[in-house]
C-alpha positions, 0 to 999 in steps of 0.5 A: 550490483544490488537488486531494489526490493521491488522493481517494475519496469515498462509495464502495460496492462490491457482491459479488452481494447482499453490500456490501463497502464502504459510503459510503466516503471518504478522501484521500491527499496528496501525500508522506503515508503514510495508514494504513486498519486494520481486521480481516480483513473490513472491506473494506480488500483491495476498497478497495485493489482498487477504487482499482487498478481491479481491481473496479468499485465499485456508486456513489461516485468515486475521482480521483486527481490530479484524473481520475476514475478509472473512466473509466481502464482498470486496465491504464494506471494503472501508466503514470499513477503508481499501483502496487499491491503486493497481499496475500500478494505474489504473486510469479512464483515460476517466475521469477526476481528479475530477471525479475519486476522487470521485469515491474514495467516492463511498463505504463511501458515504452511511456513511459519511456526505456530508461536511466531504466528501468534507472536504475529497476532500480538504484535499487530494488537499492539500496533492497534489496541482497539483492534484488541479490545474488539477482537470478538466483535463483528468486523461490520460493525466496526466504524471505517477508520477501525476497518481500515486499521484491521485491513492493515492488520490482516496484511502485517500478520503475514509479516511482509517485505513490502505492504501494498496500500491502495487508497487508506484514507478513502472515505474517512474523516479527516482526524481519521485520515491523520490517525491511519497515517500516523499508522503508516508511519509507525508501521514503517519505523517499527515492522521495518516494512516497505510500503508502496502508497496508492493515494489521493490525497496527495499532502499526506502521501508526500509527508508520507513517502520518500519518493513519488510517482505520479499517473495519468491516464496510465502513464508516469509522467513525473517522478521524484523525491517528495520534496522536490515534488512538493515544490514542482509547479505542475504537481502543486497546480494539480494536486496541491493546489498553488496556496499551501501552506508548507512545513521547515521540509518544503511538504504542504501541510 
């Protein structure tokens, strides 16, 4: 029997007395983008989080290729295919573009030759040229669409199985928020790269993604493709909104 690439099954995660996700489950095959939407406080952050080992879930497990995840420490996962680019970017804003790619090397370094991580480094320049033509520059003074595109970048340069998205068309206008998914999709067809895609707006997601997943307050009350979410009344009085317009695919637009 195949295993999916990434596997979460009845997943609860505690913060003291408040349970943030409840009996949580989802998959992610190989070469799929999976969306999970939800609004601010579903738990969509601490699932990524929890995946990425950044917090330990109370009950339920994660596998992703086949191993189970908690028995994994955070610090290695880079080095077993997963990366995470998390909400609001976090760049090192002190460094420069160049030197926070690099940084994205740090947990293959010990397993990937020196050429192939720069054969990396390249790649990613040609996914984001402007990435390049600023790869002196200070990754503060970048404008929030070119942080976000050197998160993204950071995170490919550990040549990953599966890219954690959490929230990338956060606070950027939306020409930009068309450009990164324009991204995301590259990304996809190009690196050949499983993405799972945290995200509010709901209308890019679902053009985005094969499939979806939908959080409240912890726990994942609808699931399906992205086509049959797009048509589901609940889904379209929540998230889309009961007049949008729709493309030949049945996906608002």
């Amino acid at each position: 029997m195949m295993t999916s690439l990434l596997e979460v099954k009845d997943l609860c995660l505690d913060y003291g007395a408040v349970r943030a996700l409840n009996h949580v489950s989802l998959k992610v095959e190989e070469n799929e983008i999976v969306a999970v939407l939800g609004a601010n406080g579903a738990g969509k952050t601490s699932l990524l989080k929890a995946i990425s080992g950044l917090v330990r879930p109370s009950e339920g497990s994660i596998h992703f290729k086949g191993d189970d995840l908690s028995r994994i420490q955070a610090c290695s996962l880079a080095s077993r295919g997963i990366a995470h680019v998390p909400e609001g970017r976090r760049v090192f804003s002190t460094l420069s573009v160049r030197e926070n790619l690099l940084l994205g090397k740090y947990g293959v370094r010990n397993s990937r030759e020196k050429a192939d991580l720069d054969s990396l480094e390249e790649r990613v320049y040609a996914l984001f040229p402007i990435l390049k033509d600023r790869r002196r520059q200070l990754a503060g003074t970048l404008s929030g669409g070119e942080q976000q595109m050197l998160a993204i970048g950071r995170a490919l340069v550990s040549s990953p199985s599966l890219l954690l998205l959490d929230e990338p068309s956060l606070g950027l206008a939306p020409i930009i928020v068309q450009e990164i998914f324009g991204l995301i999709k590259k990304i996809h067809e190009e690196e050949k790269v499983a993405i799972l895609l945290v995200e509010q707006n709901a209308r890019k997601a679902l053009k985005a993604a094969s499939r979806a997943y939908i959080l409240e307050l912890g726990k994942m009350v609808v699931s399906g493709s992205s086509a049959d979410l797009a048509q589901d009344p609940r889904v379209r009085a929540a998230y889309l909104g009961t007049k949008a317009c729709r493309d030949r695919n049945g996906i608002p637009t």
